[in-house]
C-alpha positions as CSV (number, residue, x, y, z in Angstrom):
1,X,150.5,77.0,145.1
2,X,149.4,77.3,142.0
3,X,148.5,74.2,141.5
4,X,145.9,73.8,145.2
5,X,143.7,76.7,144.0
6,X,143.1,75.2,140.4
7,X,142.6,71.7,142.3
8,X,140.2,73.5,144.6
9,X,138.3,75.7,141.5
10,X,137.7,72.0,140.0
11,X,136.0,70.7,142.8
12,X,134.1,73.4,143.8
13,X,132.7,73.9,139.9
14,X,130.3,71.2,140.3
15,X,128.7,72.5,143.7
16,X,128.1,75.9,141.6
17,X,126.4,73.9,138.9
18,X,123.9,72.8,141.3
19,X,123.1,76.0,143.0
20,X,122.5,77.5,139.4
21,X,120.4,75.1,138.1
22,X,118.3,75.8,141.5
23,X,117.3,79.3,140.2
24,X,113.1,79.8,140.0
25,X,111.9,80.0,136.1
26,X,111.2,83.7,137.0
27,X,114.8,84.6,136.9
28,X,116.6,82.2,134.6
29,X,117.7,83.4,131.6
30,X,115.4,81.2,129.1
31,X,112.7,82.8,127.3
32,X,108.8,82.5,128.0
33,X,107.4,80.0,126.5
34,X,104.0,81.9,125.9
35,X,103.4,85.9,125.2
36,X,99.9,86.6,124.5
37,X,98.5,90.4,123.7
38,X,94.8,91.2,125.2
39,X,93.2,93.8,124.1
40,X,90.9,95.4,126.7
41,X,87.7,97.1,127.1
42,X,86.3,99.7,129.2
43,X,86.5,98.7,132.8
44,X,88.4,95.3,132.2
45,X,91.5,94.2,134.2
46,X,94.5,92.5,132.9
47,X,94.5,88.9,132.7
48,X,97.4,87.3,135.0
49,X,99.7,85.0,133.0
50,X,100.1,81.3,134.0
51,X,103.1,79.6,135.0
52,X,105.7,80.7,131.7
53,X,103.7,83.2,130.3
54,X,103.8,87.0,130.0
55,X,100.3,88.9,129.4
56,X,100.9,92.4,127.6
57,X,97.6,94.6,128.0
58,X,96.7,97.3,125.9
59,X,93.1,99.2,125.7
60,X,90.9,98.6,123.0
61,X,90.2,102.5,122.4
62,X,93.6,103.5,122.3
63,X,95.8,101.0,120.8
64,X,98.9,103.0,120.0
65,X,101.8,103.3,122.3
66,X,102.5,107.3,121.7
67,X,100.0,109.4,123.9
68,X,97.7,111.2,122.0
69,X,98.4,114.4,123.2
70,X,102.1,113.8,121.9
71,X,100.6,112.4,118.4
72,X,100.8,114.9,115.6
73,X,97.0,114.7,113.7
74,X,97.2,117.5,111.3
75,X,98.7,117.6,107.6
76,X,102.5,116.3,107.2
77,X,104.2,119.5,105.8
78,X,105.4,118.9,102.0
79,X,109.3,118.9,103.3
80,X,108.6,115.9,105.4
81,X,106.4,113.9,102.8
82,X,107.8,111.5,100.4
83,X,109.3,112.3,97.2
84,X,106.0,110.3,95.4
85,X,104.0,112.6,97.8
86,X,105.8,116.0,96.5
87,X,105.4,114.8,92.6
88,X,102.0,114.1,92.6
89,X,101.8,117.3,94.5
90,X,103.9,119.1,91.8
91,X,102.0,117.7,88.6
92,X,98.7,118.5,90.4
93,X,99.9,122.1,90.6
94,X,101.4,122.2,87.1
95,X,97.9,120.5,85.6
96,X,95.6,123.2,87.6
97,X,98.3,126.1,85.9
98,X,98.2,124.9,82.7
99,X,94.3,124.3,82.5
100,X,94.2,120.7,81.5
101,X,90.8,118.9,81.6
102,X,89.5,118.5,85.1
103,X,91.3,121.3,86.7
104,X,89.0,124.0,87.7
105,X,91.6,126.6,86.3
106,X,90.1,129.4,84.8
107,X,93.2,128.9,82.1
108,X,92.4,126.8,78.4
109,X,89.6,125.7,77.3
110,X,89.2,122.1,79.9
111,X,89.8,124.0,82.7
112,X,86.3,124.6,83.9
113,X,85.3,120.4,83.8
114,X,87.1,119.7,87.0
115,X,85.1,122.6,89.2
116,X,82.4,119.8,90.4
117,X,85.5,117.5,91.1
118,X,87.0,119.8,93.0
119,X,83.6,120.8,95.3
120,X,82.8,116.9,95.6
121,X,86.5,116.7,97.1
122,X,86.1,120.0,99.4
123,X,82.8,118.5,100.2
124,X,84.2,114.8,101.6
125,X,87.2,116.3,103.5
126,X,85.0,118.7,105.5
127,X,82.6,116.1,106.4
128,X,85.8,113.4,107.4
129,X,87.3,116.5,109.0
130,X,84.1,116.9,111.2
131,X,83.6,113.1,111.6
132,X,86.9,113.3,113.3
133,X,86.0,116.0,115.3
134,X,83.1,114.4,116.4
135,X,85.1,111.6,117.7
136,X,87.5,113.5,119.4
137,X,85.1,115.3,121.7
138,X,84.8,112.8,125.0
């Protein structure tokens, strides 16, 4: 009995060979042979791919998978930063209490060189901070 149903597996193998290789590219299991990114501009449709190939579209103002409403834009808090991030952090603090030349700290006698530095920086992140707000208005 045995026997008959392994004599009958062998010859049907061959007739599901046949039927498989009969499956559309579509929905084999091979990869694509092509995958091309397009980036798009305002008011353009996505490209249909040809034959093998799969066409990923993104647009070209907002190239970033997360959603900008779920994006976090403001300043990473100090326990989530690097530990490169918090030591420069540190010895920027420690240098500004200690008055060392280039400072601004009204402490020692280099203290007061760094007070131009200081408004030059202030200066360049309120105009990159309103740049950005510029470009965030639609």
């Amino acid at each position: 009995m045995i026997r008959l149903a392994l004599v009958v597996t062998l010859l049907a193998s061959p007739a599901l060979a046949v039927a498989q290789t009969a499956v559309p590219a579509a929905e084999s299991s091979t990869p694509p042979q092509r995958i091309r990114s397009v980036q798009l501009t305002a008011g353009q449709q996505c490209p249909k791919g040809a034959g093998d190939e799969i066409v990923v579209c993104s647009p070209a103002e907002d190239p970033y998978r997360i959603p900008k409403s779920l994006r976090d834009s403001g300043p990473i808090p100090m326990q989530n930063q690097s530990w490169v991030n918090r030591v420069a952090d540190i010895d920027q603090t420690n240098r500004v209490a200690g008055g060392i030349p280039n400072t601004c700290s009204p402490v020692g006698n280099g203290g007061q060189t760094g007070c131009s530095v200081l408004a030059a920086k202030q200066w360049a992140a309120e105009k990159r901070a309103q740049r950005q707000a510029d470009s965030s208005i639609p």
